[in-house]
N, C-alpha and C positions, 0 to 999 in steps of 0.2 A: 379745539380738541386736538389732543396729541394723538401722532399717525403714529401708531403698533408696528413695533420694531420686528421684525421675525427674518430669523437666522434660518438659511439654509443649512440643511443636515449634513453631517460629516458625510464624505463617499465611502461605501464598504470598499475594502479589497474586491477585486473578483474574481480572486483565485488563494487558496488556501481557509488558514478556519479564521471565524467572524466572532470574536467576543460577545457576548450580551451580559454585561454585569450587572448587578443588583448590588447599590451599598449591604452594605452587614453590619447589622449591629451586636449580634452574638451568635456565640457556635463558630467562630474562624479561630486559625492560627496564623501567625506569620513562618510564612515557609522560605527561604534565601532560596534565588536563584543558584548558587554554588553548588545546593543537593537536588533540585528539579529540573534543572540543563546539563546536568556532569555528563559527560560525554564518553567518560572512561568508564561508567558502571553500569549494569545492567536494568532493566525497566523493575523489577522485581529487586534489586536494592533500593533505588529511590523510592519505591515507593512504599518499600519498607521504612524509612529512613524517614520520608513525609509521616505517615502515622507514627513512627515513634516521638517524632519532635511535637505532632498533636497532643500527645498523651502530658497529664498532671504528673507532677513528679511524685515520686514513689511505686509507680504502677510498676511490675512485675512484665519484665518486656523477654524471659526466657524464651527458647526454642520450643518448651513444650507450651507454653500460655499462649505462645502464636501462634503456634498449630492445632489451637483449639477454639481459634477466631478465623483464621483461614483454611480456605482450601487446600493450599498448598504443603508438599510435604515437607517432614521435620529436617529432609538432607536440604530438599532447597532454602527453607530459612535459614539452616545455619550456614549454606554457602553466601546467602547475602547478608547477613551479619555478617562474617567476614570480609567480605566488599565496605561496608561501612567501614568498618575496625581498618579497615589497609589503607582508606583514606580518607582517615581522620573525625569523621563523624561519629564517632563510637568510640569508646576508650575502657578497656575492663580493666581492673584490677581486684586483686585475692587481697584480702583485709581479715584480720581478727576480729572479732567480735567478744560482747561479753558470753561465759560460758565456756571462752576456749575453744568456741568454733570458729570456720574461717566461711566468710562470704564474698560473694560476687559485686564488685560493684562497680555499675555502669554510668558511664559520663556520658551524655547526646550532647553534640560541641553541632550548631549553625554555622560558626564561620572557626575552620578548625586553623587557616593560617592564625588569623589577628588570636586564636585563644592562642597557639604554640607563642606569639610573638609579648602577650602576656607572661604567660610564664616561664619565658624566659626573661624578663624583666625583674621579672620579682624574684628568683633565682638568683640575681647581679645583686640586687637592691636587699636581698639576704644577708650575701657573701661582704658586702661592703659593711653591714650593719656589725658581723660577727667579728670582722675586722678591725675595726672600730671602738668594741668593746673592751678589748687586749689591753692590760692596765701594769704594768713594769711595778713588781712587787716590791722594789725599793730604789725609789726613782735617787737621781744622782743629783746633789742640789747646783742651780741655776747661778753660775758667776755671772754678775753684769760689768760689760768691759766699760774700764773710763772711755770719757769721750774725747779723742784726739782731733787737736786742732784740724778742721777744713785747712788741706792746702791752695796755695794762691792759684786765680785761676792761670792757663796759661793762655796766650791769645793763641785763636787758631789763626792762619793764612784764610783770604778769603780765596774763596775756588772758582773756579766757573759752575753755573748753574748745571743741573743735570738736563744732558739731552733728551729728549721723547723719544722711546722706546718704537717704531712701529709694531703692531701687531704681525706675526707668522700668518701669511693668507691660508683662506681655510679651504682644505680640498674642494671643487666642486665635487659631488654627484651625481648631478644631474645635467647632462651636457647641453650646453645653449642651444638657440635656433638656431646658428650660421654654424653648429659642427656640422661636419659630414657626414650621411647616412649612408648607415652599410646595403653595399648594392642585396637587390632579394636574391634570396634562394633559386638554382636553376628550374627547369620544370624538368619531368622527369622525362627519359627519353627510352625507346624499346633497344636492346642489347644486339636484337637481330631484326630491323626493321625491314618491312616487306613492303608493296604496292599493296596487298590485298588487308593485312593488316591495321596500315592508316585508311584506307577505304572503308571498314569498319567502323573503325575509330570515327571520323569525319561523319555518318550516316547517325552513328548515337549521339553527339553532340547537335544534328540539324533535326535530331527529332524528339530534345527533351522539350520544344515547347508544346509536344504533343498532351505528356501526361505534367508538366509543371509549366502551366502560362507562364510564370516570373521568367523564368529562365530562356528568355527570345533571346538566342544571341543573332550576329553580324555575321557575314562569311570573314570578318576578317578573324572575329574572335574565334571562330570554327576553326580556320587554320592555324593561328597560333596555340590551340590547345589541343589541337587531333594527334601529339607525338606526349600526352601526357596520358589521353587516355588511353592510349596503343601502346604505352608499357602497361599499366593496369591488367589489359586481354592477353599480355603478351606473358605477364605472372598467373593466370590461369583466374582469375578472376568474370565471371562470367556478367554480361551486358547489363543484364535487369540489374544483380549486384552492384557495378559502375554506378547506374541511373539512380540508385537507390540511396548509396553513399554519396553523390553529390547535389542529389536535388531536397533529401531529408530536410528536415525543420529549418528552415531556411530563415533569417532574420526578416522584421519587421518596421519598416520597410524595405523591399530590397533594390536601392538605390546601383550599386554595379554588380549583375551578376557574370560576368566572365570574369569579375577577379574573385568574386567568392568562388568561381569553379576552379583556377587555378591555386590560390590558396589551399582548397582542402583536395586537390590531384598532388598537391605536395605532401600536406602533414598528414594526411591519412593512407597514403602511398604502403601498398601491405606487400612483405617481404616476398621475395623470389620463391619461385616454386623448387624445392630440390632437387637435385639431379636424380632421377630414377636407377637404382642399384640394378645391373646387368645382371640375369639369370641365365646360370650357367647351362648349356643343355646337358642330357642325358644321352649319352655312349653305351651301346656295348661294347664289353672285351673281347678282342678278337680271340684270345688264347682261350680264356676262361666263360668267357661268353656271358658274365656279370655285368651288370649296371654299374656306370660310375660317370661323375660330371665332367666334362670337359667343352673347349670351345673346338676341340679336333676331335674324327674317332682313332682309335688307336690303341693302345691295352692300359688295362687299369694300373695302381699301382705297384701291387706286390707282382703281377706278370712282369712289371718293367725292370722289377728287382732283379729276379729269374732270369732272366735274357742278359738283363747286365751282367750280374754273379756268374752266368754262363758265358761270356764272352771272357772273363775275365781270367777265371779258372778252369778252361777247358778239360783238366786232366782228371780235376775233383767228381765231375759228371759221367767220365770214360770207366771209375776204376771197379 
């Protein structure tokens, strides 16, 4: 007796969506990934654009025949009919008809490159045919020349053969294993380092294996990274913040974690805090006895006019 052969089942994903398809044998269309991936259109053109390409042809695919199949309204269909028409899935054109009317009439193009790349073919394959046609209304008639004796041959010299050409070598791209690798990035370091600062610093680094086991470092690794996370507190960046940006989602497995902490103490390193704009205090005037800002007291500025002007032109004040 033959031993029954049985296939282990495909593994699902286990994370994102999970297929369950059923052949079909009627009621489908074929839809191109081109209109249900586009990346450039909205959810509500493709899928406008999916039902139009379901549809038999002839059906009346207007803004108002849409909007009395869907929900949505008559502005937003026709902003996504025009999302189609912009790229290439739709094609209107005004035609005459009999009667002397003029109608609408719409192209649904699947794969609008390969249709443009069509019709421009047949465009070429026109122009040549028309070309072609052009017939010389009183052609010139066709002398045939005698045929003159072949002259002798003459002998050539023999040459030397031709040499072999080497080929031009072709740039590398991709540089070998014995180039030299650029040394790393510095680690970052505080502008105005303190005692009590890297003693901070050093204390969050020997207590991230408190709330992230992965992350046991060495006292060595402690000390080679306590001057990156002491510029961090030193840009105003507050501790839990630190702990949070560098213990977050961490890779699986995490094979060295003192270079994943330096790594991202580098590229995640968030800009300096700006200099705090000095406010100026508030003065009274001695003359006038107003408010006005200064880093001295002393008199405002029309008092200091006054006193000048009065120094200046004593006699004008006298008369």
């Amino acid at each position: 007796m033959d031993t029954q052969q049985i296939s282990a089942p495909s593994r699902a994903p286990s994370a994102g969506v999970v297929h369950i398809n059923i052949r079909l044998t009627d009621g489908y269309s074929i839809i191109s990934n081109r209109l249900s991936q586009h990346r450039d259109m909205s959810l509500l053109a493709i899928g406008l654009g999916t039902h139009i390409q379901s549809l038999p042809a002839g059906r009346r695919i207007g803004v108002k025949a849409l909007a009395a199949i869907f929900p949505e309204s008559e502005a937003r269909i026709a902003a996504a009919l025009r999302e189609l028409e912009h790229h290439g899935f739709l094609r209107r054109t005004r035609e005459r008809v009999r009667g002397g009317r003029v109608a609408t009439r719409t192209e649904s193009y699947n794969h609008p490159e390969a249709a443009a790349r069509r019709a421009e073919a047949g465009a070429r394959a026109g122009a040549v045919a028309t070309s072609a046609r052009v017939i010389d209304p009183a052609p010139a008639p066709v002398r045939v020349p005698e045929r003159e004796p072949a002259p002798a041959p003459v002998p050539v010299p023999a040459s030397e053969p031709p040499v072999a050409r080497e080929p031009d070598p072709v740039p590398r791209l991709v540089p070998s294993p014995a180039a030299p690798k650029p040394p790393p990035p510095p680690l970052p370091f505080p502008r105005r380092p303190s005692a009590p600062l890297f003693d901070e610093a050093a204390r969050l680094l020997a207590g991230l294996q408190v709330s992230a086991p992965l992350f046991a470092l060495s006292e060595v690794d402690v000390e080679r990274l306590t001057p990156g996370v002491a510029a961090w507190l030193e840009r105003g960046v507050r501790p839990d913040a630190v702990r949070v940006a560098l213990t977050d989602d961490p890779p699986v497995p995490l094979r060295h974690p003192a270079k994943l902490l330096r790594h991202r103490l580098i590229a995640l390193l968030p800009p300096p805090v700006p200099a705090a704009v000095p406010v100026v205090p508030l003065q009274n005037c001695d003359d006038c006895d107003r408010a006005f800002r200064s880093p001295v007291p002393g008199c405002c500025g029309e008092c200091r006019d006054v006193r000048a002007y009065a120094d200046d032109e004593p006699c004008l004040l006298g008369a």
